[in-house]
C-alpha positions in Angstrom: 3.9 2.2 3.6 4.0 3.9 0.2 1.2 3.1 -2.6 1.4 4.0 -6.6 -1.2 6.4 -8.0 -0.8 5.0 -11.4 0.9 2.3 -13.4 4.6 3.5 -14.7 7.1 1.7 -16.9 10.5 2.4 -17.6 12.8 0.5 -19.9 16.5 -0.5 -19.8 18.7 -2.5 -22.4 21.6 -4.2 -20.0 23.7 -6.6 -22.6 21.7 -6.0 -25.2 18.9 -8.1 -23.4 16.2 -5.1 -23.0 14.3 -5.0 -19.7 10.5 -3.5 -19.7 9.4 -3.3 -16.1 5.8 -2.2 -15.8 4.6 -1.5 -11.8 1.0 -0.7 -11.0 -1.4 0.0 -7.9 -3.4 -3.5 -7.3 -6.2 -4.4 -5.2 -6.6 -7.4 -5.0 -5.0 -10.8 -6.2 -7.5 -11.0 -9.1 -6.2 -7.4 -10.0 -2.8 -8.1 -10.2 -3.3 -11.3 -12.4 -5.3 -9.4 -14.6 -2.6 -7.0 -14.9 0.1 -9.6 -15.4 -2.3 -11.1 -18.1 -2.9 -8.0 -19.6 0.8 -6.6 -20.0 2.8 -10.0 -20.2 4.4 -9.8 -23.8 4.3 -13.7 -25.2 6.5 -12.9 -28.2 8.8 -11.8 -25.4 12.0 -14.7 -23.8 10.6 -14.2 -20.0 7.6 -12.3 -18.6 8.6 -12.6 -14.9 6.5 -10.8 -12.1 5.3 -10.1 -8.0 3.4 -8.7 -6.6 2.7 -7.5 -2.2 -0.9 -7.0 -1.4 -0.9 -6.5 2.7 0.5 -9.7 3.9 -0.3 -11.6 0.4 2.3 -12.0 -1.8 3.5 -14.4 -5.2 6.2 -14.1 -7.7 7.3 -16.1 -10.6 11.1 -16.3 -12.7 9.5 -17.0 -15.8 12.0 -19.5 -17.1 15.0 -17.5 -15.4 16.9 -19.4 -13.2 15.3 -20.3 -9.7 15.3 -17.0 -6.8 16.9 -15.1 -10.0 13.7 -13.0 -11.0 10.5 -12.8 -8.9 12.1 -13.0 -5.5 14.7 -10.0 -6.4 11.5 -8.2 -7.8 9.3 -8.4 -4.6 12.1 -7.6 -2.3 12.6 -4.2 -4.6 8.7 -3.6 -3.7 9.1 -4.8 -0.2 12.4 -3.1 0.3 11.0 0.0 -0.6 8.1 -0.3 1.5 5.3 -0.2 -1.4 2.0 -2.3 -0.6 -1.1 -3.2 -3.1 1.8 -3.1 -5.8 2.0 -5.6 -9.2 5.6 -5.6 -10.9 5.8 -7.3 -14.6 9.6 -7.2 -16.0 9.8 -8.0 -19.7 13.0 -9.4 -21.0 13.9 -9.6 -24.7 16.9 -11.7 -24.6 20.0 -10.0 -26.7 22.2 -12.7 -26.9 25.0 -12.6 -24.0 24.4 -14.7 -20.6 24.0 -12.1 -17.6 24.6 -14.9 -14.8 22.9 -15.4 -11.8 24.2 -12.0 -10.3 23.7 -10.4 -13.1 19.9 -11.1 -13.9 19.1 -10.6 -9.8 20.3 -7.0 -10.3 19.2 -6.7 -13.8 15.2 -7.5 -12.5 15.2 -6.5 -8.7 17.2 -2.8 -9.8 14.5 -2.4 -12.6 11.6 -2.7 -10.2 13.6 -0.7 -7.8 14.8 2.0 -10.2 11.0 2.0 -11.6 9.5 2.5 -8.0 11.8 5.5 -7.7 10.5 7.5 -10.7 6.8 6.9 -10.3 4.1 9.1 -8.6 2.8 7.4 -5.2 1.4 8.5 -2.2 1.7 7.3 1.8 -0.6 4.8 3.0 -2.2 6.2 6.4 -3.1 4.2 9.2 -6.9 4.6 10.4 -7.9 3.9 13.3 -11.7 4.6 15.3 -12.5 5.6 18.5 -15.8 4.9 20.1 -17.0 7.8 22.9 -20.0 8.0 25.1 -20.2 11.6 25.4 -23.3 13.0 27.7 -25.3 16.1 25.5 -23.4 19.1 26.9 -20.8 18.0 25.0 -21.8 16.7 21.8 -21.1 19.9 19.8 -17.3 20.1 21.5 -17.0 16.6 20.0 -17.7 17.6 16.9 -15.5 20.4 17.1 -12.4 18.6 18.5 -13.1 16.6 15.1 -13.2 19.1 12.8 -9.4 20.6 14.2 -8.3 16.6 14.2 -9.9 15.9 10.6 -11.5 13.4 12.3 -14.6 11.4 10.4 -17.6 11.1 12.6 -18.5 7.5 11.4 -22.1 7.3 13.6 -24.1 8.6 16.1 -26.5 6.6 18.1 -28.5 8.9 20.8 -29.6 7.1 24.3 -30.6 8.9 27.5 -27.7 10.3 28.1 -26.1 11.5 25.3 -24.8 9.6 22.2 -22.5 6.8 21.3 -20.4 8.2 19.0 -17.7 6.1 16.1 -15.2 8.6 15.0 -12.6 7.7 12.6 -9.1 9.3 12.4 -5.0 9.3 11.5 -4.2 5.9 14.3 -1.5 8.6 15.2 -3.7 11.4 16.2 -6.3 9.2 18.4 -4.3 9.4 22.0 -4.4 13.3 21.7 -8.1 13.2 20.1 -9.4 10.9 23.4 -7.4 12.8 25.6 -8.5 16.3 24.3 -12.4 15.4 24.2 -11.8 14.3 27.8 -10.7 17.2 29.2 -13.6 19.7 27.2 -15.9 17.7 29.1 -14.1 17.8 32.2 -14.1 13.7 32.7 -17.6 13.1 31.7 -16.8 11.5 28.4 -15.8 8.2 28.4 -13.9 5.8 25.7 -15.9 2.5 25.2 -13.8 -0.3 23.6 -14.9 -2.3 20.7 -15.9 -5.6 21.3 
């Protein structure tokens, strides 16, 4: 999944009905009303929006004909596979009808088209691993993390050894469990999380 760093606009006049579509990194739902509130242009004919926030989603036409506006925008934001995104298209209406067709490209293309020119990063999937490792091995843990850019979340000494919580790419955590396995020559076990 792919997030936005920072809000971007871009503006298109299609039939001399001019299109300002605004998309932003959101949060949370009360984010992307506030952002909707804050950017929604009343003098304007529609202020039609979406937004995706994991599984959480809304969108509204504005006005605009039913499935013509909001549900064109958040399939341009699903489509592209953006999540924690808010899109707010603006329209100015110039006069001459676009038809039902016409307005679904007109909003969903300018989210899509917008999406395409702004900065955003890929959203990585974390995942932790919980270890009992004996103390031979603690420092070998720590250095199997440090090649794996792993995060050691916590470390809770017993007897034995320590309890260990070690965060990492969900990706890397196979080779990570199978690696610290083999420095300590099967003594290191994986505990899973109740």
């Amino acid at each position: 999944m792919k997030q936005l760093i920072a809000l971007h606009s871009c503006q298109e006049i299609i039939k001399k009905s001019t299109f300002i579509t605004i998309v932003a990194p959101t949060l949370s739902v009360q984010e992307a009303k506030d952002f909707i509130a804050e950017h929604s242009d009343f003098n304007a004919t529609h202020n039609c929006w979406a937004y995706k926030i994991g599984q959480i989603y809304r969108f509204t036409d504005d006005g605009e004909p039913s499935g013509t506006a909001g549900k064109p925008m958040y399939n341009a934001i699903d489509g592209q596979e953006f999540d924690n995104t808010v899109a707010l298209s603006i329209r100015h209406y110039g006069g001459i009808k676009l038809g039902t067709g016409g307005l679904m490209r007109a909003y969903g293309g300018g989210v899509s088209r917008c999406l395409q020119s702004a900065d955003f990063e890929i959203m990585q999937d974390i995942s932790e691993v919980i270890l009992n490792v004996p103390f031979a091995y603690i420092q070998s843990v720590h250095n199997i993390c440090t090649s794996f850019g792993a995060t050691i979340l916590s470390e809770d000494f017993n007897e034995s050894g320590a309890i260990m919580v070690i965060s990492m790419l969900a990706k890397n955590t196979e080779e990570f469990v199978k690696k610290s396995i083999n420095a300590s020559k099967g003594t290191i076990t994986e505990m899973n999380q109740s």
